[in-house]
N, C-alpha and C positions, 0 to 999 in steps of 0.2 A: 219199722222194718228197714227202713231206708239209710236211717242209723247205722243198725249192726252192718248192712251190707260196705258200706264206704267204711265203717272201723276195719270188716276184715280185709277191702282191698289193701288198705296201709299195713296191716300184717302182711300179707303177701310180698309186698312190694317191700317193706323193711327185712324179711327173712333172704329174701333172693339178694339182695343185698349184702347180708350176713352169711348166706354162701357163697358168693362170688368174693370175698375176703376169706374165706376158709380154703378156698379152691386154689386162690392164687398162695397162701401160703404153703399148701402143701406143694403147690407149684415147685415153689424155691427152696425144697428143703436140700436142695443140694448144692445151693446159690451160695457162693464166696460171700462172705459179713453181710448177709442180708437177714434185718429185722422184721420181725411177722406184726402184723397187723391185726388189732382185735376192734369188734361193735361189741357200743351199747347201743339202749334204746331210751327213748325219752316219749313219756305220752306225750298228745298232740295238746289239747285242751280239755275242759270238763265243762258240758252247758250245764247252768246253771240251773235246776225245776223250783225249788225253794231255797232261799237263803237261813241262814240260819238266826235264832232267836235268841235273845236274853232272858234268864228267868225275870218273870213276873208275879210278883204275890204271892199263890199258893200253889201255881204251877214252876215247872223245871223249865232250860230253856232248850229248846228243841237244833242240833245240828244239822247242817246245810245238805242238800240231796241235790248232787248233782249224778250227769252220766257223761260219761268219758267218750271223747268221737274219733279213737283210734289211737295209732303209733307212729313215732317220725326217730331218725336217727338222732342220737345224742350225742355219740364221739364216733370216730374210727382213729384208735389210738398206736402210733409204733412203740410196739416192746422194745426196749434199747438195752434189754439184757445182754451181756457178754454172752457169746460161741464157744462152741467147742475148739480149741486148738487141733488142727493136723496136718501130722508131720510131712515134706515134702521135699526135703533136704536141699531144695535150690536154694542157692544166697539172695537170691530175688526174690524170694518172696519173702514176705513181713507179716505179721500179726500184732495187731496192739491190743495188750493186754489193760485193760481201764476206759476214761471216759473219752479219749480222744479219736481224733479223724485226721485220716492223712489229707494234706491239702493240694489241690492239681487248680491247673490251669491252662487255655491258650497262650500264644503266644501275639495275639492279638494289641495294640499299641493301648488300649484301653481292655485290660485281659477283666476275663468270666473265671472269678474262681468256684472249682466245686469241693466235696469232700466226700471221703469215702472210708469205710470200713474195711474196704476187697484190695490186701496188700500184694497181691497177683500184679508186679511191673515187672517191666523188661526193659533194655539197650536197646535204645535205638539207632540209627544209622548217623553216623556225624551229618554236620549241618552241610551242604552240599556237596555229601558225599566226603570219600580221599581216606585222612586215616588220624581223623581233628578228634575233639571229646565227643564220647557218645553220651546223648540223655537218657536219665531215667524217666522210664515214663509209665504210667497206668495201661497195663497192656487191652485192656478192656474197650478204652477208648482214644487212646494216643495221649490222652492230655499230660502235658509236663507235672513231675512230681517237684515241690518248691522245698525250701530247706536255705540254709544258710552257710556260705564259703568263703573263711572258717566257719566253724561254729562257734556258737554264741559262746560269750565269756559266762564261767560260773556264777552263779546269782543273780542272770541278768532277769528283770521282771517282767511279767506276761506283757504285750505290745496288742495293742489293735489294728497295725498296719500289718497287712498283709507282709509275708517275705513275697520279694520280688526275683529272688534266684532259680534259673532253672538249676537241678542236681543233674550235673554230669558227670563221668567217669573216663579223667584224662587220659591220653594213649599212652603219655610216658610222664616220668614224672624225675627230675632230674636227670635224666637222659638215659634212663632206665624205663625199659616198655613196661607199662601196668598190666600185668595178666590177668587179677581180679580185684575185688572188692569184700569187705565186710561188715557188716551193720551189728554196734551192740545192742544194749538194753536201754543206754539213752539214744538210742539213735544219731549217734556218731556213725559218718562214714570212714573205714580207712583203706589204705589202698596196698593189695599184693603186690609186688615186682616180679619182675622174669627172675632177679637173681636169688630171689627168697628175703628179701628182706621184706618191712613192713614200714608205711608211711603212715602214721594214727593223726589221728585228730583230722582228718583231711576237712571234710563237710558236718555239716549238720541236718537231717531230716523236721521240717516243720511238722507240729502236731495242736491240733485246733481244739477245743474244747466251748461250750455254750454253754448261756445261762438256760436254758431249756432246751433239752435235746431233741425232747419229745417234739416240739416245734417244727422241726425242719422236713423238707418238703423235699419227697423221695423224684427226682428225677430221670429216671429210667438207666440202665448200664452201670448200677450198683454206686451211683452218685445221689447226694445229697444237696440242697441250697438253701439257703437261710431265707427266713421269713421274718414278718415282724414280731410274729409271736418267740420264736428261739432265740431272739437277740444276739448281736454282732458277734463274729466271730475271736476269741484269743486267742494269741500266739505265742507259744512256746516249745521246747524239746519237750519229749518224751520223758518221763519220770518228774514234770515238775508241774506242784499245783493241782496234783491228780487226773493227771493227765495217761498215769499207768506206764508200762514198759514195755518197750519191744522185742520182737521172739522173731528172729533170721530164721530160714529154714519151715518155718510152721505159718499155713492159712489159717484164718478163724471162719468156720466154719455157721451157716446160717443157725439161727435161735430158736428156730420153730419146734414145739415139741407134738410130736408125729399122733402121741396118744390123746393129747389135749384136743390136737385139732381133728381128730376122728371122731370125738367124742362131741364137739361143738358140731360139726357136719350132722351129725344124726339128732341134739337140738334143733339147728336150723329147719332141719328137715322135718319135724315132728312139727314143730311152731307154722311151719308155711303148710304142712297139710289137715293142724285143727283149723287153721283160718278158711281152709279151703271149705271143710267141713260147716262151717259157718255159714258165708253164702250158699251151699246146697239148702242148710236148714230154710234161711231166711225166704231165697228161690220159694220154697215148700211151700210157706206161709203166704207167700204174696199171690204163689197160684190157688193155696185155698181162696183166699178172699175174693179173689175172680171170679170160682166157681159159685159164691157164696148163691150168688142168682143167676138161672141158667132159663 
C-alpha cells in the first residue's frame, strides 16, 4: 500500500508541475518572441520482485517482474519554433525571421552578454546628455544592442568573439542632421537626412546563432544566456549561415499555440486528479486493515 501511495504523491507533484509550465505559457501568449515550454515525464525506477530466467531443458525462460515506484521529470523543453510576425510599422522594431538572436549587452568594463528574440528597441538619450549619438537599445531592459560600424565586409566568416560595438544612431552625419534610420533584411543600418538624402551601409546589426538552441537558459525580461549545454555563441549578420532575415516594422510574436496548451491543461489536470484518486483508494485499504481487528 505504501508503494502505490508515494508513486501517486510523485504523480501529483510531477502534474503540478506540468501545470504550472502550461500556466506560464499561456501566461506569455502575448509576450514579444517568447518560446513556450513543454514536460515530459520519466519513471522513477522499477524494484525489482523476480529477475528474469534463461530457458532451461524442457521449460521456457521466464521474464523479470518488477513494480514501478512512481514519476520524476524527464525534460522541460523550450519550443524554439518561429512566431507569428506583427506588423507595427515603427522602424524600431525588428523581427528575425530564422535561427538567430539579437545580441545586447552592459556597458560594464568586463560586459554580460545576453540574447533575445523581442526585437522591441528604442533611442536612447545620448551619453551625458546634449545632442551626441543616441543608442539602440532593447527597450525592455536598457541593455545595448551590439552590431558592427561599418558593417562587416561581404563573406566575412562566422567569428566567436563577441562584437563589442555599441549601435548608435549619429545626430548628423556629414553636417547634415540624421532625422531617421532604416534596417534591411541583412540588417544593415542606414541613415535618413533632414535633406532627404540616404546614407546606406552605415552599421551593421549582430545576429547570434548556437549549436543547440534548445540549451539556453531563459532569463527573465525576454533574455536568453548560454549554457554548457547550447554552446558558444556565433557571430554574424542576418541572412548568413542560417541565420534568417530581418523584418523592420514587424514583432515576432510568442509560439505558444493557445489549443495545444488548453488541451495539455485539462491532461495535467486529469493526470493530477487520477493520482489523487489513487491515495483516496489506497487511504481506503490501509483503514480496512486497521479495522481488520477491533
Amino acid at each position: 500500500m505504501l508503494r502505490s501511495l508515494f508513486s501517486a504523491i510523485s504523480g501529483l507533484r510531477n502534474h503540478q508541475v506540468m501545470m504550472d509550465t502550461v500556466g506560464n505559457n499561456i501566461a506569455n501568449v502575448n509576450t514579444t518572441g517568447f518560446k513556450s515550454a513543454r514536460v515530459t515525464f520519466a519513471d522513477i525506477i522499477s524494484q525489482t520482485v523476480r529477475g528474469g530466467t534463461a530457458p532451461s531443458g524442457n521449460l521456457g525462460g521466464q521474464n523479470p517482474m518488477q513494480v514501478g515506484l512512481g514519476v520524476q521529470m524527464g525534460t522541460i523543453d523550450t519550443m524554439i519554433a518561429q512566431g507569428n510576425l506583427q506588423s507595427t510599422g515603427r522602424p524600431a522594431d525588428l523581427a528575425l525571421q530564422g535561427d538567430g538572436y539579437f545580441v545586447l549587452s552592459d556597458n560594464a568594463a568586463s560586459p554580460t552578454y545576453s540574447f533575445t528574440r523581442d526585437g522591441n528597441l528604442e533611442l536612447g538619450l545620448p551619453a551625458g546628455g546634449g545632442a551626441g549619438a543616441r543608442p539602440l537599445l532593447h527597450a525592455a531592459t536598457g541593455l545595448h544592442v551590439k552590431g558592427w560600424v561599418p558593417p562587416q565586409a561581404a563573406g566575412t566568416a562566422d567569428t566567436g568573439t563577441a562584437p563589442a560595438t555599441d549601435m548608435t544612431i549619429p545626430a548628423t552625419s556629414g553636417g547634415v542632421a540624421v532625422s531617421s534610420f532604416q534596417v534591411d533584411a541583412n540588417g544593415i543600418v542606414s541613415l535618413i537626412l533632414a535633406n532627404g538624402t540616404q546614407v546606406n551601409n552605415y552599421a551593421q546589426l549582430a545576429v547570434a546563432t548556437f549549436p543547440n538552441a534548445e540549451g539556453l537558459a531563459r532569463g527573465g525580461n525576454n533574455l536568453f544566456a548560454t549554457t554548457v549545454n547550447s554552446g558558444a555563441a556565433s557571430y554574424n549578420g542576418a541572412a548568413v549561415n542560417g541565420r534568417g532575415s530581418m523584418a523592420a516594422g514587424f514583432l515576432e510574436m510568442s509560439n505558444v499555440d493557445l489549443a495545444k496548451e488548453f488541451s495539455n491543461l485539462i491532461i495535467a489536470e486529469r493526470g493530477f486528479q487520477a493520482n489523487s484518486r489513487v491515495i483516496t483508494a489506497s487511504d481506503e485499504v490501509l483503514q480496512d486493515l486497521i479495522n481488520i481487528k477491533r
